[in-house]
Biopython code that builds the backbone (N, CA, C, O; Angstrom):
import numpy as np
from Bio.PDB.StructureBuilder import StructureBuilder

atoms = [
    (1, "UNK", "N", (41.386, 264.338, 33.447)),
    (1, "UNK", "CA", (41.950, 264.101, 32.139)),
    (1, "UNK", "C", (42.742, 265.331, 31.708)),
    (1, "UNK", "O", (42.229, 266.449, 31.722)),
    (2, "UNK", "N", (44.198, 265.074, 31.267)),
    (2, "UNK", "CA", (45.013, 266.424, 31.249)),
    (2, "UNK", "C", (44.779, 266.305, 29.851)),
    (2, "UNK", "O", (44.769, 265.160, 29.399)),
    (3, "UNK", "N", (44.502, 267.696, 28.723)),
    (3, "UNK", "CA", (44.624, 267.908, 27.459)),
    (3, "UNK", "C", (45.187, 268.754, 26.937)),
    (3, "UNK", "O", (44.927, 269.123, 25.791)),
    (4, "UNK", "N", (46.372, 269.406, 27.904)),
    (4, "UNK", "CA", (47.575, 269.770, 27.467)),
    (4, "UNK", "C", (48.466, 268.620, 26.462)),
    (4, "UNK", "O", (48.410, 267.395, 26.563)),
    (5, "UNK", "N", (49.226, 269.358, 25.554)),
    (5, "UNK", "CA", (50.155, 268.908, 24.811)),
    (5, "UNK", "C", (51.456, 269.399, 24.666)),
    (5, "UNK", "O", (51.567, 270.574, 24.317)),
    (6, "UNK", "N", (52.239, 268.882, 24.819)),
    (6, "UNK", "CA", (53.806, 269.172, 24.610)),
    (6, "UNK", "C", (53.644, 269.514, 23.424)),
    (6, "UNK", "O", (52.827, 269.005, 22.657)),
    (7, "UNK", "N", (54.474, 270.487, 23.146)),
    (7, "UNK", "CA", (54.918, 270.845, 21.603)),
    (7, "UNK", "C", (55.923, 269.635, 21.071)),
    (7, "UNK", "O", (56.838, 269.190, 21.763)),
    (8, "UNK", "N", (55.676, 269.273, 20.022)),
    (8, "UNK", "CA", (56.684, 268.245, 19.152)),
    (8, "UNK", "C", (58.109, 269.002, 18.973)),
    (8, "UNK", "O", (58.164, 270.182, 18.627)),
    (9, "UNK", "N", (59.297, 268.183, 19.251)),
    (9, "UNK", "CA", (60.227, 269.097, 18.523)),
    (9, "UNK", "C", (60.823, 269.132, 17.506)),
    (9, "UNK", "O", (60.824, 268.277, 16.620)),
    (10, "UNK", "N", (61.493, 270.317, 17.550)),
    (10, "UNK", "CA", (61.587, 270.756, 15.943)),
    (10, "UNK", "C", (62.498, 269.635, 15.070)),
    (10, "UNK", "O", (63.377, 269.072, 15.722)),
    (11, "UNK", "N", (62.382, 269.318, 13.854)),
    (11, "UNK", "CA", (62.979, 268.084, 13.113)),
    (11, "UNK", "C", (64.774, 268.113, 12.850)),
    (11, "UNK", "O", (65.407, 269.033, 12.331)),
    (12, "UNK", "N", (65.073, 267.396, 13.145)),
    (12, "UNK", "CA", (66.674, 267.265, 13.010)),
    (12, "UNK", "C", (66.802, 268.352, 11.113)),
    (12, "UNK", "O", (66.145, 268.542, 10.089)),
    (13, "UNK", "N", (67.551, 268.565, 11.479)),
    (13, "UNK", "CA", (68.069, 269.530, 10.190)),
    (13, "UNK", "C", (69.696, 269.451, 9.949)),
    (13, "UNK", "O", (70.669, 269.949, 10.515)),
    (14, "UNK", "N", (69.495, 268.543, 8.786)),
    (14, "UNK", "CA", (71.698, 268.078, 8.593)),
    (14, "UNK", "C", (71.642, 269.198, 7.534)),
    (14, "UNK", "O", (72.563, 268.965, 6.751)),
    (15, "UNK", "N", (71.080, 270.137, 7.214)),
    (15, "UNK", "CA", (71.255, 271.303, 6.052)),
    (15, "UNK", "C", (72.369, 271.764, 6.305)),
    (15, "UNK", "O", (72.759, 271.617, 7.463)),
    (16, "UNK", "N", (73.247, 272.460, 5.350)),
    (16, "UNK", "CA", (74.662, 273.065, 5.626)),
    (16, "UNK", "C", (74.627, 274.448, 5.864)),
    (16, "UNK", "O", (75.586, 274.966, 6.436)),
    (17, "UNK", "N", (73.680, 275.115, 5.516)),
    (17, "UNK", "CA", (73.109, 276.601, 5.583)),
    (17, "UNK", "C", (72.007, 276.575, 6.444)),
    (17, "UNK", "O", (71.005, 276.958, 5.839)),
    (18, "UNK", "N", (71.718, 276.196, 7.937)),
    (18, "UNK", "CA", (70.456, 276.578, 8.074)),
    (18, "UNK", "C", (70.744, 276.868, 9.472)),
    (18, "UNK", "O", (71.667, 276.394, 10.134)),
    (19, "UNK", "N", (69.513, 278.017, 9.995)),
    (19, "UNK", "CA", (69.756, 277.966, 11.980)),
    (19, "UNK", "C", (68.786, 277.513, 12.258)),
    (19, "UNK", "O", (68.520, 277.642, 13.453)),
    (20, "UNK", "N", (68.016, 276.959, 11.628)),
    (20, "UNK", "CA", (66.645, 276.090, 12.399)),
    (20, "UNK", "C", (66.815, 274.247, 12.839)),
    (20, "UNK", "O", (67.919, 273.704, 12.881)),
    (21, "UNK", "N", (66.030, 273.807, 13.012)),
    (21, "UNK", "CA", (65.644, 272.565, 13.476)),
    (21, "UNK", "C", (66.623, 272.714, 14.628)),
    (21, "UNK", "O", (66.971, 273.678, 15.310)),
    (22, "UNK", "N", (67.147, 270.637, 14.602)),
    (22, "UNK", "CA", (68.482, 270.318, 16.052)),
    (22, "UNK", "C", (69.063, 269.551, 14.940)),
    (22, "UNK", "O", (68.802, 269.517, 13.737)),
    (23, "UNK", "N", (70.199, 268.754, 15.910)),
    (23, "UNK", "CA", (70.672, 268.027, 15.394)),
    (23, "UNK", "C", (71.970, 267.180, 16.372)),
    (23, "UNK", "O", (72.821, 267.890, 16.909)),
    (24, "UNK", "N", (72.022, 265.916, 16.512)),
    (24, "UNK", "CA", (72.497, 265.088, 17.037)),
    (24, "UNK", "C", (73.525, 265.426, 17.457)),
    (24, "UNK", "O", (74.143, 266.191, 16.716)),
    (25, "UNK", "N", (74.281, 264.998, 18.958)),
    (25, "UNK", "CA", (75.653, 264.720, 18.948)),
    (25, "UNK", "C", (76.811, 264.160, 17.667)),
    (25, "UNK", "O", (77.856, 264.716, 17.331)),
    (26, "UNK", "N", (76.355, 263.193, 17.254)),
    (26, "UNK", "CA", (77.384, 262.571, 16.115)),
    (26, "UNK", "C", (77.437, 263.369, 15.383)),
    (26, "UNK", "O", (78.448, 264.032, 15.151)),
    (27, "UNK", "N", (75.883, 263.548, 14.609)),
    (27, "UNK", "CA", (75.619, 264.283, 13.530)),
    (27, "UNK", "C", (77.096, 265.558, 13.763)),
    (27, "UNK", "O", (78.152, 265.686, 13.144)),
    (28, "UNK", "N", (76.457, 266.368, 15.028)),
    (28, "UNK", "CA", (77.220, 268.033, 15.397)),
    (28, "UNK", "C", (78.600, 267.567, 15.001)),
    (28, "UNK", "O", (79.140, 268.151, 14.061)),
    (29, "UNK", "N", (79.403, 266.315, 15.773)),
    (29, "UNK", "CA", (80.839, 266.351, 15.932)),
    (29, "UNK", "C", (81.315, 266.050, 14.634)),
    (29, "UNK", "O", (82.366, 266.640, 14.382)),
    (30, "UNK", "N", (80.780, 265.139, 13.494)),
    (30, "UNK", "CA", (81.031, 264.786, 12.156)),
    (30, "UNK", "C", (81.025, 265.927, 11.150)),
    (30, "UNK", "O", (81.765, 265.803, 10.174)),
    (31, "UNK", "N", (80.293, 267.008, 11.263)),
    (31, "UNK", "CA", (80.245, 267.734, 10.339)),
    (31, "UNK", "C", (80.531, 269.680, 11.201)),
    (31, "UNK", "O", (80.578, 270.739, 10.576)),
    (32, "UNK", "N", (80.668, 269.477, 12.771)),
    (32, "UNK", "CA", (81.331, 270.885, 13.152)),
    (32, "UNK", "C", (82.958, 271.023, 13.094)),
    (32, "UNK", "O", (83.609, 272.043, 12.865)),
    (33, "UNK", "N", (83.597, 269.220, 13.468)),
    (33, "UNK", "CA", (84.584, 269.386, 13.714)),
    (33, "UNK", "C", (85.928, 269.753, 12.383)),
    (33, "UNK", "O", (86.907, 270.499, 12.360)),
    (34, "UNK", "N", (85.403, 268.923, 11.547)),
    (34, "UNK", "CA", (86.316, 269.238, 10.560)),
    (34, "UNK", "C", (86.242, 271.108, 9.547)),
    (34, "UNK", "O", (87.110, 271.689, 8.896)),
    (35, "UNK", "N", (84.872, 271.467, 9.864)),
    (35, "UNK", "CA", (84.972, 272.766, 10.470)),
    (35, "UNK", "C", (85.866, 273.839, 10.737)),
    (35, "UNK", "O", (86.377, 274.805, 10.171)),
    (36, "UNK", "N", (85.832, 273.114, 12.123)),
    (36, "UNK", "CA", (86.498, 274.162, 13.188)),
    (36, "UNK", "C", (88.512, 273.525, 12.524)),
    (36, "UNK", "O", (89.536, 274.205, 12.577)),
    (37, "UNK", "N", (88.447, 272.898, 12.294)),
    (37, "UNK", "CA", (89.980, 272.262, 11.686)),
    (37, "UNK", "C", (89.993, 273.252, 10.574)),
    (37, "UNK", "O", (90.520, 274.275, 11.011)),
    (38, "UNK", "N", (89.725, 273.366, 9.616)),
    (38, "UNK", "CA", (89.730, 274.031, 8.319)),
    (38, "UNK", "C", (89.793, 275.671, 8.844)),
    (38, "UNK", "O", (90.648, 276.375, 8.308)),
    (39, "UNK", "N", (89.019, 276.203, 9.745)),
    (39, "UNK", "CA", (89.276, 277.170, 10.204)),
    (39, "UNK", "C", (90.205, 278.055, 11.129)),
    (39, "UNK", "O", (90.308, 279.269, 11.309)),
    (40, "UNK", "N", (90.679, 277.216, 11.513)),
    (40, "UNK", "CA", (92.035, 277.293, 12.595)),
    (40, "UNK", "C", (93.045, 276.593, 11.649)),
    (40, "UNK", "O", (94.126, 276.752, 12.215)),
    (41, "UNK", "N", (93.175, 276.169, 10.948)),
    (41, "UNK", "CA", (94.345, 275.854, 9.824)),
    (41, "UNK", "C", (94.356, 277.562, 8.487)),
    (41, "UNK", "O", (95.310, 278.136, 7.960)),
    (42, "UNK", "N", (93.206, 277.765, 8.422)),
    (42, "UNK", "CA", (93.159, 278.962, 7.488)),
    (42, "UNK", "C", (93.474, 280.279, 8.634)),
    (42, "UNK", "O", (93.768, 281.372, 8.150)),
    (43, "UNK", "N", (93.431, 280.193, 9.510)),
    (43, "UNK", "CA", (93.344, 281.000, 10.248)),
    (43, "UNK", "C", (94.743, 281.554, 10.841)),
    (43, "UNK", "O", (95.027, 282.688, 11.225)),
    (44, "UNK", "N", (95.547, 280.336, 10.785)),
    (44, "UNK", "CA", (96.660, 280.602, 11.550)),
    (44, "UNK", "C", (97.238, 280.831, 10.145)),
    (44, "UNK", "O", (98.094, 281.711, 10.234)),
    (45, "UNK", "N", (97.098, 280.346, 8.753)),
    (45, "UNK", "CA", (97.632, 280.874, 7.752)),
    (45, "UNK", "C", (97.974, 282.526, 7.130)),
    (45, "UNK", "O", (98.888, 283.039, 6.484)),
    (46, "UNK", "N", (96.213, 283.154, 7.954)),
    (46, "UNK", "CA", (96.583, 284.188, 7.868)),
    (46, "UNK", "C", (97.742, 285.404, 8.753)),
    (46, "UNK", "O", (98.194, 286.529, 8.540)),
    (47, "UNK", "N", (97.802, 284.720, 9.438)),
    (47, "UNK", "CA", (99.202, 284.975, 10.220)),
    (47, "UNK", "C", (100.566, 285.096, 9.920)),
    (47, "UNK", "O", (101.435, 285.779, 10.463)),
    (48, "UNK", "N", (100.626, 284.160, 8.766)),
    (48, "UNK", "CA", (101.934, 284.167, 7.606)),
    (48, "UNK", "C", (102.026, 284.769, 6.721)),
    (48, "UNK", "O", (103.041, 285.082, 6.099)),
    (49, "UNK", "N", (100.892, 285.034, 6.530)),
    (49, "UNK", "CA", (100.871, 285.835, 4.752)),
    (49, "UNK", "C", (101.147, 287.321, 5.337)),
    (49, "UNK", "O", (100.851, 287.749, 6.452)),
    (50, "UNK", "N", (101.623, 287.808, 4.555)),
    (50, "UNK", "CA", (102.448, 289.226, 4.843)),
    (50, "UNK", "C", (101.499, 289.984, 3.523)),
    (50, "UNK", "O", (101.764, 291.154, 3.245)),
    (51, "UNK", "N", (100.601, 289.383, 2.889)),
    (51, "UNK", "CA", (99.968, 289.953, 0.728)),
    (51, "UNK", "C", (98.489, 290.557, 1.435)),
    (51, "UNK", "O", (97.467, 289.917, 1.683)),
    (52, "UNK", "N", (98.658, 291.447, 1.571)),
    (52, "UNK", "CA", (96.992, 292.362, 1.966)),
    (52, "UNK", "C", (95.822, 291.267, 0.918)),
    (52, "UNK", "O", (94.970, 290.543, 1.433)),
    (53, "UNK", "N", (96.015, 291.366, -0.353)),
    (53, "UNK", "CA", (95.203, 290.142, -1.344)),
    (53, "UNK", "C", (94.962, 289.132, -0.747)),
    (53, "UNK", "O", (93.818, 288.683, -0.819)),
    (54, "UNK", "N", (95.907, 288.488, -0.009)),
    (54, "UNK", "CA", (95.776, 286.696, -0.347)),
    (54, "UNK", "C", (95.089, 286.604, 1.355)),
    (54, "UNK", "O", (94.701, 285.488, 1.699)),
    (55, "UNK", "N", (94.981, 287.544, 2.178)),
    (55, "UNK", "CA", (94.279, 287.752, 3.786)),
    (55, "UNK", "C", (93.315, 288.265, 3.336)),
    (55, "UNK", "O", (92.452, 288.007, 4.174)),
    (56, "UNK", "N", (92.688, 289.050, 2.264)),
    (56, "UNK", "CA", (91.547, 289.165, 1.837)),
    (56, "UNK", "C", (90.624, 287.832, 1.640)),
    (56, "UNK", "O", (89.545, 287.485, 2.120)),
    (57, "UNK", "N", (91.810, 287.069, 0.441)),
    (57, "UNK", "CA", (90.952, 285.999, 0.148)),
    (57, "UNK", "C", (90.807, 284.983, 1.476)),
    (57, "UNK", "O", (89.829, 284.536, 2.075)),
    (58, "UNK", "N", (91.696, 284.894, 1.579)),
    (58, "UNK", "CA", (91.723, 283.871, 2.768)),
    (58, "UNK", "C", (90.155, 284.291, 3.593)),
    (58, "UNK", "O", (89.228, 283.481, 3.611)),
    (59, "UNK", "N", (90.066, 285.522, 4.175)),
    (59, "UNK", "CA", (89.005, 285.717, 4.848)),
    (59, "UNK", "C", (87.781, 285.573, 4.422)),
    (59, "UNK", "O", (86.881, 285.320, 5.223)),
    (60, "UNK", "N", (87.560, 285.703, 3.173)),
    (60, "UNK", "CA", (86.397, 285.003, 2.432)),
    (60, "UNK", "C", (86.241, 284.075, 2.666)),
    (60, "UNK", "O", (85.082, 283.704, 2.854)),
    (61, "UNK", "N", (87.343, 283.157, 2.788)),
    (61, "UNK", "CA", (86.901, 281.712, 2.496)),
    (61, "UNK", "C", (86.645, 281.452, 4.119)),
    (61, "UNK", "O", (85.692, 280.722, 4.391)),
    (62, "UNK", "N", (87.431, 282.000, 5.222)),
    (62, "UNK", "CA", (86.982, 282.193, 6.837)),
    (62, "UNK", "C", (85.570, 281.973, 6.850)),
    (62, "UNK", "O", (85.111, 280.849, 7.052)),
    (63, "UNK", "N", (84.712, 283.174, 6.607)),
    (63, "UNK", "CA", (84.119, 283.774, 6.852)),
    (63, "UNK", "C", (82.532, 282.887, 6.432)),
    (63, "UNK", "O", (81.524, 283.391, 6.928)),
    (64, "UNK", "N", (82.368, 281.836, 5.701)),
    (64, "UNK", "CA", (81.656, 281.171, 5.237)),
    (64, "UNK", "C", (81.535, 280.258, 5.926)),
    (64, "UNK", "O", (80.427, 279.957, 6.369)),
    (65, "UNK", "N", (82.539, 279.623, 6.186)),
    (65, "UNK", "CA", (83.058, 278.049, 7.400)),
    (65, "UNK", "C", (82.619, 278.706, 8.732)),
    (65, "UNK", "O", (82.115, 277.835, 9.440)),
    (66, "UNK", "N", (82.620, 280.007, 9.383)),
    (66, "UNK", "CA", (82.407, 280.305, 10.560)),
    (66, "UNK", "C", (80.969, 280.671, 10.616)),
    (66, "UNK", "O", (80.491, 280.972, 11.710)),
    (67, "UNK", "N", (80.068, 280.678, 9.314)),
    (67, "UNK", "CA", (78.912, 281.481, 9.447)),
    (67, "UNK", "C", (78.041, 279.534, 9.723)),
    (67, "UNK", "O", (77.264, 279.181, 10.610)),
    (68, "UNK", "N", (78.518, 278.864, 8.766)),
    (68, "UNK", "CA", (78.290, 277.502, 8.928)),
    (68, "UNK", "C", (78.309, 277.062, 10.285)),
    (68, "UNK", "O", (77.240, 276.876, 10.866)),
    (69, "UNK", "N", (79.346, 276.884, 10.828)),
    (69, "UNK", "CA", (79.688, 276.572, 12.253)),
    (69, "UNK", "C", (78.835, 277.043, 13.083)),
    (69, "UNK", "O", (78.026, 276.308, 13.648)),
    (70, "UNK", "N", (78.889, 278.299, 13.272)),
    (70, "UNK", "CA", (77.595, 278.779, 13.934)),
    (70, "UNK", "C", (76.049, 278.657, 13.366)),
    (70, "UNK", "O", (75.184, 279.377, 13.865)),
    (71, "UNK", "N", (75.717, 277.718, 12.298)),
    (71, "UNK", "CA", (74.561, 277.180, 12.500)),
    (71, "UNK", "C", (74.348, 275.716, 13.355)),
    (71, "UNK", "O", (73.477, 275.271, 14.103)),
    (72, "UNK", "N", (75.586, 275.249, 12.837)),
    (72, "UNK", "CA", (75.477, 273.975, 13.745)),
    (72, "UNK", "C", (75.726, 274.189, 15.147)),
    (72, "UNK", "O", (75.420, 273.381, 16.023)),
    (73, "UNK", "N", (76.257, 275.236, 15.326)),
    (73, "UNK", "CA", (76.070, 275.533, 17.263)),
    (73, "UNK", "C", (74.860, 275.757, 17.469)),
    (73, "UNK", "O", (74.486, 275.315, 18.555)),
    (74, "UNK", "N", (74.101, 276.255, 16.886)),
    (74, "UNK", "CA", (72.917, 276.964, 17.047)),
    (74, "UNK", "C", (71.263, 275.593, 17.256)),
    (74, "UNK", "O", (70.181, 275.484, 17.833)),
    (75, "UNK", "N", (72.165, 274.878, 16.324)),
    (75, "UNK", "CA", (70.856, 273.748, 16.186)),
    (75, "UNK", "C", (71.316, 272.512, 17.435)),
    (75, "UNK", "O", (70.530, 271.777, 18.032)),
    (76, "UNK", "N", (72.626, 272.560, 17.569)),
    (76, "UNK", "CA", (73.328, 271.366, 19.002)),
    (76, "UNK", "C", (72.413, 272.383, 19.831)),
    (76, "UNK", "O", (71.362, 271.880, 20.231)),
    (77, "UNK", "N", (72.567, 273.346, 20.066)),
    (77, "UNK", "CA", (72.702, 273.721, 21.497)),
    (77, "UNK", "C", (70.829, 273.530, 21.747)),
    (77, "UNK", "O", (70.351, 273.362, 22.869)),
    (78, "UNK", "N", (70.015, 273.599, 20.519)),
    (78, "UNK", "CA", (68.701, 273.830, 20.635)),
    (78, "UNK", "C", (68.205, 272.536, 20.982)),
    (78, "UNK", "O", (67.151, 272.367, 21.595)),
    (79, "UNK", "N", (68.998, 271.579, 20.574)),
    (79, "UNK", "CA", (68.814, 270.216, 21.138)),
    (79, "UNK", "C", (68.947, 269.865, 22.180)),
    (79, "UNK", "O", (68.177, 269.009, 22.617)),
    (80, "UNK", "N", (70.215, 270.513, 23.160)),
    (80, "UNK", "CA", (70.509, 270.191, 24.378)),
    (80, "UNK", "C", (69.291, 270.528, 25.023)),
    (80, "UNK", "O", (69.074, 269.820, 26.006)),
    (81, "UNK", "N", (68.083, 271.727, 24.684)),
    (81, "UNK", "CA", (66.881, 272.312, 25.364)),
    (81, "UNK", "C", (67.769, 273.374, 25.708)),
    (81, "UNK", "O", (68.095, 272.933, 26.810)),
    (82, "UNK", "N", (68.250, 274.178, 25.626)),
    (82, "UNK", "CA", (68.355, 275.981, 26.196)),
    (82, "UNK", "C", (67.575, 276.817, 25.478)),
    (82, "UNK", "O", (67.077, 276.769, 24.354)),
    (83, "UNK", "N", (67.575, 277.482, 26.238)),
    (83, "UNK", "CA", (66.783, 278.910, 25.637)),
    (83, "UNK", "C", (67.489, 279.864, 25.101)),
    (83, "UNK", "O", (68.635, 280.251, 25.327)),
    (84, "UNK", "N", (65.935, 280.523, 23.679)),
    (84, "UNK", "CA", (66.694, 281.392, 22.547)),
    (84, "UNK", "C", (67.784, 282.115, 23.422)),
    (84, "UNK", "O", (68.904, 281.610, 23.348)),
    (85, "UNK", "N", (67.687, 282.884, 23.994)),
    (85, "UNK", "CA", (68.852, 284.080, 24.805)),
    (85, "UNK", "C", (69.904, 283.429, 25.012)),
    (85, "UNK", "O", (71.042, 283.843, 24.794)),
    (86, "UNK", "N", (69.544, 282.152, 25.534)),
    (86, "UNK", "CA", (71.195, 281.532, 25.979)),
    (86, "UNK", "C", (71.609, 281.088, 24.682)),
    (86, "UNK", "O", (72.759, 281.439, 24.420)),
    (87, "UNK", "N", (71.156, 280.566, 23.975)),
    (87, "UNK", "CA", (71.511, 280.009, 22.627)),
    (87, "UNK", "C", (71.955, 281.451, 21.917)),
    (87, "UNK", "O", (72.609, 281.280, 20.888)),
    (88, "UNK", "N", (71.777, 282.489, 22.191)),
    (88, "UNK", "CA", (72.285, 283.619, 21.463)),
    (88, "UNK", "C", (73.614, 284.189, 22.332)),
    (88, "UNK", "O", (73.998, 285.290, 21.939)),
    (89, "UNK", "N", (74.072, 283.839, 23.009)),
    (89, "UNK", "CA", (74.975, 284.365, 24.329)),
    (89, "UNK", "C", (75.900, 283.086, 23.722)),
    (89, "UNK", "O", (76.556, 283.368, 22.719)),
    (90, "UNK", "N", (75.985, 282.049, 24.108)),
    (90, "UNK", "CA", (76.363, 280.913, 24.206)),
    (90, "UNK", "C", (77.088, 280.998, 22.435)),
    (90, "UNK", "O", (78.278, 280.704, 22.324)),
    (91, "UNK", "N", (76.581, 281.257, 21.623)),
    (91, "UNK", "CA", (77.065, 282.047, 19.948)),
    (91, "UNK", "C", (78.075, 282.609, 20.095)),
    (91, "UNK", "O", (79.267, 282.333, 19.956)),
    (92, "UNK", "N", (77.262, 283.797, 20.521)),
    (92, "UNK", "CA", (78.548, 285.715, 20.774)),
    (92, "UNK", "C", (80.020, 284.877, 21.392)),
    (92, "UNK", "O", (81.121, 285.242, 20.981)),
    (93, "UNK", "N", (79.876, 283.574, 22.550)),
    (93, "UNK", "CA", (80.641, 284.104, 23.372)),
    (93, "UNK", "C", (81.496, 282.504, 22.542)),
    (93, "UNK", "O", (82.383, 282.111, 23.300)),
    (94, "UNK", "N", (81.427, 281.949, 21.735)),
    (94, "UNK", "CA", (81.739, 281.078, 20.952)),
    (94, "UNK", "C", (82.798, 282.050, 19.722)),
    (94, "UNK", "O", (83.285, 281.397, 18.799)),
    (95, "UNK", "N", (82.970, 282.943, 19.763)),
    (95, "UNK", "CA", (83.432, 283.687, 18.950)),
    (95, "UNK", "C", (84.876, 283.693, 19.350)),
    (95, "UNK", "O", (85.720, 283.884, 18.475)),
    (96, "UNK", "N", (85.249, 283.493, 20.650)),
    (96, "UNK", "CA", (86.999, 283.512, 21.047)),
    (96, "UNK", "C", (86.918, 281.927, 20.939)),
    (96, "UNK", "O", (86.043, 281.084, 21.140)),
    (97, "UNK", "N", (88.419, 281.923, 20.472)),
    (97, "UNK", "CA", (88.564, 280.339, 20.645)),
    (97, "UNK", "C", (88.091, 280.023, 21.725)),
    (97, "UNK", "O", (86.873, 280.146, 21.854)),
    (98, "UNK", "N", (88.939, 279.485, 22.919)),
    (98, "UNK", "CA", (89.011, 278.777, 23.778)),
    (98, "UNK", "C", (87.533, 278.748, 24.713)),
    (98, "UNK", "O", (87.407, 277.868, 25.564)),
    (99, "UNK", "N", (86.507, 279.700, 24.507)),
    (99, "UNK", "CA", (85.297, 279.687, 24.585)),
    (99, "UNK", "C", (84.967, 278.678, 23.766)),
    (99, "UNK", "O", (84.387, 277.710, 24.258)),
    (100, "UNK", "N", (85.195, 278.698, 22.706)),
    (100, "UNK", "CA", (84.376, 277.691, 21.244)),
    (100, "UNK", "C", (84.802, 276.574, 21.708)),
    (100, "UNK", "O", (83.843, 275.871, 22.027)),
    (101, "UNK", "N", (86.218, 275.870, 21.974)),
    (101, "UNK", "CA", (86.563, 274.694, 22.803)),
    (101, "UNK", "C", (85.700, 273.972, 23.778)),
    (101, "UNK", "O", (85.258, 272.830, 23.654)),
    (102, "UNK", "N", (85.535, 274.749, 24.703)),
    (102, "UNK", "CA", (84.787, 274.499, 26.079)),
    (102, "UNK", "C", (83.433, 274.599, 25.652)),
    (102, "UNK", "O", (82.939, 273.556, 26.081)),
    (103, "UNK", "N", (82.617, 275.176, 25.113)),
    (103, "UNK", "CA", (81.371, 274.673, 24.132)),
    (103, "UNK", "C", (81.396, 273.891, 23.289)),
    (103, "UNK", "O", (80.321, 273.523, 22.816)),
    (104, "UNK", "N", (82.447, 273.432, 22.867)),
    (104, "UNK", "CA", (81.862, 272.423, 21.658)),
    (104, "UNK", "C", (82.103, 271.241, 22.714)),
    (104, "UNK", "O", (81.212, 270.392, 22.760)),
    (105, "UNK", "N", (83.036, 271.110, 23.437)),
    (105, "UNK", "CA", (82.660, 269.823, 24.644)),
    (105, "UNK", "C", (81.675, 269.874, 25.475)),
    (105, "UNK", "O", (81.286, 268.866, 26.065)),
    (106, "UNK", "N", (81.223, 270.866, 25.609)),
    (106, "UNK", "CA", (79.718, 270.714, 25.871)),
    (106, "UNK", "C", (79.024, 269.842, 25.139)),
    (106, "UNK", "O", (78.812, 268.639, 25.293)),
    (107, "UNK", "N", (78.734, 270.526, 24.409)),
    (107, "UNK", "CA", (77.597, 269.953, 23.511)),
    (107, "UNK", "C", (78.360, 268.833, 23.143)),
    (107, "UNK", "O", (77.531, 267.983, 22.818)),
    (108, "UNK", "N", (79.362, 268.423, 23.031)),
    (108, "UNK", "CA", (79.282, 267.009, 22.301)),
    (108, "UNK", "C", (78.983, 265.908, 23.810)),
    (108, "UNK", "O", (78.676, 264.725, 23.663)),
    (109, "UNK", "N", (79.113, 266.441, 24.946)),
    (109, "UNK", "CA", (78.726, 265.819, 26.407)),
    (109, "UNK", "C", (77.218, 265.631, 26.963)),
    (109, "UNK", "O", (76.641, 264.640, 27.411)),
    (110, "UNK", "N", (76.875, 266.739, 26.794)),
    (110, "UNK", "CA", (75.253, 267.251, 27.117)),
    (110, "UNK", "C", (74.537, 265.989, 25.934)),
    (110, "UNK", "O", (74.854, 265.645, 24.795)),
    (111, "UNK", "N", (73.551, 265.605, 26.801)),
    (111, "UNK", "CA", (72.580, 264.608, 26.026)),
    (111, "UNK", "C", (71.777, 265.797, 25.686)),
    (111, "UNK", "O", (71.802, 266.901, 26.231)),
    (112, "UNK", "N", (70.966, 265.337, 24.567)),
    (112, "UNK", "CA", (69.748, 265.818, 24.241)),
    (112, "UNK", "C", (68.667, 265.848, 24.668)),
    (112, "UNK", "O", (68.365, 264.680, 24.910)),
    (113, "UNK", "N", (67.730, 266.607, 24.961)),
    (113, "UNK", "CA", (66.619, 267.106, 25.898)),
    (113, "UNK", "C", (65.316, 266.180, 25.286)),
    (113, "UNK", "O", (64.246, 266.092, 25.889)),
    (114, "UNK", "N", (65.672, 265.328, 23.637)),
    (114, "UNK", "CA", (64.344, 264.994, 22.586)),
    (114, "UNK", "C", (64.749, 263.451, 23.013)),
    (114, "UNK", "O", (63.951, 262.600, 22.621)),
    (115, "UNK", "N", (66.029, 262.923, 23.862)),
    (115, "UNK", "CA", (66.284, 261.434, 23.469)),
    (115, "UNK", "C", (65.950, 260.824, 24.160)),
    (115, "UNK", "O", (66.066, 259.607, 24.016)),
]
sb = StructureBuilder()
sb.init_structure("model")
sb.init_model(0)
sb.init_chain("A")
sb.init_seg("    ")
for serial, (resi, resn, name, xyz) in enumerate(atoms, 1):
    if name == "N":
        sb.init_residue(resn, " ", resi, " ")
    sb.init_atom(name, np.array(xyz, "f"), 0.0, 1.0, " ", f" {name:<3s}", serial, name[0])
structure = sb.get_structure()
């Protein structure tokens, strides 16, 4: 008689501020992608503006959408089943675009490890 137990996993979390729980493929692509749009539209804006002020503000408003984003990487990727380290690597290295590209098709590809 085996009386080992799997640990339960952690509960889907659609919070907009959070790095805990997981959270679904759909869920991730419905609420990372328009995201990552808003951020690469503000982003390339700051490229035009020539006003030290208005690349200030602008980066404020960056800087909130990217802290977001990287919770929802954080809770996809915990779903796919990786481990903390890779889930912390897999972050850092989400930081250049075309890295963030090729991870977010990941994860929107990769099934979930709970389904």
């Amino acid at each position: 008689m085996n009386t080992e137990t799997t640990p339960a996993p952690s509960p889907i979390n659609l919070d907009i501020i959070s790095f805990s729980g997981r959270i679904g493929r759909k869920d991730f692509l419905f609420r990372w992608a328009p995201l990552a749009l808003i951020t690469l539209g503000l982003s390339y804006q700051v490229t035009l503006v020539k006003s030290f002020p208005i690349i200030i503000s602008l980066y404020l408003i960056i800087v909130p959408f990217i802290v977001i984003g990287i919770g929802y990487k954080m809770r996809r990727l915990r779903d796919t089943g990786l481990a903390k380290w890779a889930i912390i690597l897999a972050v850092l290295l989400s930081l250049f675009p075309v890295l963030d590209l090729l991870l977010a098709l990941y994860m929107l590809i990769k099934k979930s490890a709970y389904d």
